[in-house]
C-alpha positions as CSV (number, residue, x, y, z in Angstrom):
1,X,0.0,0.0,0.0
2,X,1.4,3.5,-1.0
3,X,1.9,6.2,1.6
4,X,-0.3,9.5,1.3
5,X,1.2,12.2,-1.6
6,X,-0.1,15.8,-2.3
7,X,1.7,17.2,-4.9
8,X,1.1,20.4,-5.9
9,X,3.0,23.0,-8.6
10,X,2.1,26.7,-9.4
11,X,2.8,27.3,-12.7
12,X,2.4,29.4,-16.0
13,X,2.1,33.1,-14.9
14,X,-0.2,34.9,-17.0
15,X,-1.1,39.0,-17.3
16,X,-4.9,39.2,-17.3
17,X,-6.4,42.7,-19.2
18,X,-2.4,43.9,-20.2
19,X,-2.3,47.3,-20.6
20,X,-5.3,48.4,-18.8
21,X,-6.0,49.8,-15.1
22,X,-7.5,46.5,-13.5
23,X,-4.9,44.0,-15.0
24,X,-3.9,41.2,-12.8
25,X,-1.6,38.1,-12.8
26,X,-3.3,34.7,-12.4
27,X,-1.6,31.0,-12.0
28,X,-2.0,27.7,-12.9
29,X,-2.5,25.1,-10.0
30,X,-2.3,21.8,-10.3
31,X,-2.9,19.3,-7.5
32,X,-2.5,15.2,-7.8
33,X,-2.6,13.3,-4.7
34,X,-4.1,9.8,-3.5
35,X,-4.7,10.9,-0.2
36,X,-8.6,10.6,1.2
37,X,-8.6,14.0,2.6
38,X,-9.2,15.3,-1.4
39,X,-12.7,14.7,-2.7
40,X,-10.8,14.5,-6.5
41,X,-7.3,13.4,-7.1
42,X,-6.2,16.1,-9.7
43,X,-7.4,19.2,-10.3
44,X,-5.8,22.3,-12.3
45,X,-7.4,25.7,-11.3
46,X,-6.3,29.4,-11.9
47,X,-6.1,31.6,-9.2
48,X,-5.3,35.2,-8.7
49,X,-2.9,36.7,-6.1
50,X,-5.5,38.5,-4.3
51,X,-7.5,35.2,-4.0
52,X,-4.4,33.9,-2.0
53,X,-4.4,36.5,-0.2
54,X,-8.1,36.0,1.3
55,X,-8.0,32.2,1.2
56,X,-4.9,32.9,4.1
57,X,-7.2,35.4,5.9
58,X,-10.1,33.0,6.0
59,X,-7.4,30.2,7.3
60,X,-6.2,31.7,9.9
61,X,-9.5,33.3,11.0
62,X,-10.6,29.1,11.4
63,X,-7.6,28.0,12.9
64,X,-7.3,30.6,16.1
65,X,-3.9,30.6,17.6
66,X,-2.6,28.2,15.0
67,X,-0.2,29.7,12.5
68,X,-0.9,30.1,8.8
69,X,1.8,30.0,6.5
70,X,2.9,33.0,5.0
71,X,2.4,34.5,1.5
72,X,5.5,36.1,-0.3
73,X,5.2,40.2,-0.4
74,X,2.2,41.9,-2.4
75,X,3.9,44.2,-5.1
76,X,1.9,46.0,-7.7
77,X,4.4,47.7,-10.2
78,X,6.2,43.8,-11.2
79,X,3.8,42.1,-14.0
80,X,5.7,42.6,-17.3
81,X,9.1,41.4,-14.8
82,X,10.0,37.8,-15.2
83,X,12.2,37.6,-12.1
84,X,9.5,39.3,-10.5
85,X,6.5,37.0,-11.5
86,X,8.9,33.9,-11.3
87,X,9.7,35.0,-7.4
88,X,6.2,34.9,-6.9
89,X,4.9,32.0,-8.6
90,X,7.8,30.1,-6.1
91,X,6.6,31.7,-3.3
92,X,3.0,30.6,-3.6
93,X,4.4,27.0,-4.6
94,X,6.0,27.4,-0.8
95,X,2.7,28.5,0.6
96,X,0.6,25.9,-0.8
97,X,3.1,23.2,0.2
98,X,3.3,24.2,3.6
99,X,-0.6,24.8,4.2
100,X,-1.0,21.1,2.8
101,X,1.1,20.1,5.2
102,X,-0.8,22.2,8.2
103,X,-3.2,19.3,9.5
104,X,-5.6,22.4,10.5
105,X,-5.2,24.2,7.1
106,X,-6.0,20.6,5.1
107,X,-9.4,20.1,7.1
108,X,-10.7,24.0,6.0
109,X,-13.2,23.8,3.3
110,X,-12.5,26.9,1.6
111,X,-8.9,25.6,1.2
112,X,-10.6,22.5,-0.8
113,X,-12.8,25.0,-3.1
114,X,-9.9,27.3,-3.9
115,X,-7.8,24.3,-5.3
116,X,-10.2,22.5,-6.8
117,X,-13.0,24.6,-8.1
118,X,-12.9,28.1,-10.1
119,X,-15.8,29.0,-8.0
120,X,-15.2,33.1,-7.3
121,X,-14.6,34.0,-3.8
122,X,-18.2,34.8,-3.1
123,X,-19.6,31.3,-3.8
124,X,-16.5,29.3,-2.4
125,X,-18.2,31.7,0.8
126,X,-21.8,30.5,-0.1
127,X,-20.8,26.8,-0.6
128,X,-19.3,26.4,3.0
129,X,-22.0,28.2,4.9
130,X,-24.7,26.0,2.8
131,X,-26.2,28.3,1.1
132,X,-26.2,27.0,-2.3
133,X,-28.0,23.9,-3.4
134,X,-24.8,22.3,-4.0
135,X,-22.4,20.8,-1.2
136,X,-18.9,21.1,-1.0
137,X,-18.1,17.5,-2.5
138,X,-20.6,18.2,-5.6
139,X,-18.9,21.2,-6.4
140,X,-15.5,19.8,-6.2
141,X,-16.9,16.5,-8.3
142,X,-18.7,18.7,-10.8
143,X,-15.7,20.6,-11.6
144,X,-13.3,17.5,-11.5
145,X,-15.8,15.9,-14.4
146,X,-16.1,19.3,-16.0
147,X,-12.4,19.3,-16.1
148,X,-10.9,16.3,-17.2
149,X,-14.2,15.4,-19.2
150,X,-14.0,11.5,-19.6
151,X,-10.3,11.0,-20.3
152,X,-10.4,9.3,-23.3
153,X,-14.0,7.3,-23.2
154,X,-13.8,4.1,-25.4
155,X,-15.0,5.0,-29.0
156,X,-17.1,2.8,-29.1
157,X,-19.2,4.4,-25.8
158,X,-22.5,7.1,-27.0
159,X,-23.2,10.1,-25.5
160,X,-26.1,11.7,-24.8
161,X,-26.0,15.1,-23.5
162,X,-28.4,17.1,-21.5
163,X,-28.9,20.5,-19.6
164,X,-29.6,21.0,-16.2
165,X,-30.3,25.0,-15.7
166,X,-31.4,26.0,-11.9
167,X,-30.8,29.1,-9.8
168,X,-30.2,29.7,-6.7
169,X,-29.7,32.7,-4.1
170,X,-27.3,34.5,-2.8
171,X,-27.0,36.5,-0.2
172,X,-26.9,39.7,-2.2
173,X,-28.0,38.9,-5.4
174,X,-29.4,36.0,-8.2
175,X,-26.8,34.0,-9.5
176,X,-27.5,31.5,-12.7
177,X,-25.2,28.6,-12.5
178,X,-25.6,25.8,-15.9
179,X,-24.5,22.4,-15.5
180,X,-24.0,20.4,-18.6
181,X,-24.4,16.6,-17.4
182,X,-22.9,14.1,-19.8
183,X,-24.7,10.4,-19.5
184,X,-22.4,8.0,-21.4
185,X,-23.3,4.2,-21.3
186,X,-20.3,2.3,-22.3
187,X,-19.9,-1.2,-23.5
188,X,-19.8,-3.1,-20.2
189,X,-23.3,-1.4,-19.0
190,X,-21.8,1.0,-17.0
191,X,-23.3,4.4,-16.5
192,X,-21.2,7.2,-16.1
193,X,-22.3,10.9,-15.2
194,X,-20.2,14.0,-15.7
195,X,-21.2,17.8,-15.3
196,X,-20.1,21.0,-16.9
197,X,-20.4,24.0,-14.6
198,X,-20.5,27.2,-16.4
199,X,-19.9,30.3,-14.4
C-alpha cells in the first residue's frame, strides 16, 4: 500500500487585461494526490494573487492561535518582470506546500474550493455556509468531471447530453449557474455521469 502524496506546482504566470487599469496576474495550479482527505485526485485551477491572499485570511480566522503560512510580499508595479512573477509563482508554490502540510489548514473547506474549483470567492463563501444547493463535495466532483471530461472514453461508448439550468440565491444577489451533465453508457453497461459548470 502506498503512503499519502499531495503534490502540488504553481505554474504558467499569465497577465490578465495587459495594458489596462484592473490588470492582474493569475496561476495555474495543479494538485494530484491519492490521499482521502481530497474529494478528486487532480485538479488544475487558476487563481489570482488576491484570492491567495483572502484564502490565508479565512485560514487563519478558522484555525485561532494556530499559525498560517505565510504568502510572499504583495507588489503592484512587477507584471511585465520575469524575475519578479517567477519569485512569486515560487513563493505561492511554498505556501501551498506548507498549508497542505498544516493538519488544520487541510481540514478547511474553503482551502478544498480554492484548489479544486474556479468557483469566485463569493460562492466558495456560499458553498461552505450551505447556502447553495450544491455541497462542498458536488462542487468539487462537478468541476473535476467538467475538467478532465471522460479521459479518453472508449470510442465505441455514445453520448447523450443534456442541460440541467437552476438558480439559486445568494445573499446579495441572483446568480445562474448551468451544468451540462454528460450520460455515457459504455460497453460493459456501466453508466457514467459527468457535469459541466459554467460560471
Amino acid at each position: 500500500m502506498f503512503p499519502d502524496f499531495v503534490a502540488v506546482r504553481v505554474q504558467d504566470p499569465r497577465v490578465q487585461n495587459e495594458g489596462s487599469w484592473n490588470s492582474y496576474v493569475d496561476y495555474k495550479i495543479f494538485l494530484h494526490t491519492n490521499s482521502r482527505a481530497f474529494t478528486a485526485k487532480t485538479s488544475c485551477v487558476r487563481r489570482r494573487y488576491s484570492e491567495f491572499v483572502w484564502l490565508r485570511k479565512m485560514m487563519q480566522k478558522n484555525a485561532g492561535l494556530a499559525p498560517v503560512p505565510e504568502l510572499p510580499g504583495k507588489s503592484f508595479f512587477f507584471f511585465n518582470n520575469d524575475n519578479f512573477l517567477e519569485s512569486r509563482r515560487k513563493g505561492l508554490q511554498l505556501f501551498l506546500q506548507k498549508v497542505l502540510h498544516t493538519t488544520v489548514c487541510l481540514s478547511d473547506s474553503q482551502l478544498h474550493l480554492f484548489l479544486q474549483t474556479q468557483l469566485p470567492i463569493g460562492h466558495i463563501q456560499d458553498c461552505v455556509q450551505g447556502l447553495t444547493p450544491y455541497t462542498v463535495t458536488d462542487a468539487i466532483l462537478t468541476y473535476a468531471s467538467s475538467n478532465r471530461g471522460f479521459a479518453q472514453a472508449q470510442e465505441e461508448e455514445s453520448v447523450t447530453e443534456h442541460s440541467l439550468t437552476f438558480f439559486y440565491e445568494s445573499m446579495e444577489r441572483y446568480e445562474r449557474l448551468e451544468f451540462q451533465t454528460k450520460v455515457c453508457v459504455s460497453q460493459r453497461g456501466q453508466r457514467l455521469l459527468s457535469c459541466d459548470l459554467q460560471l
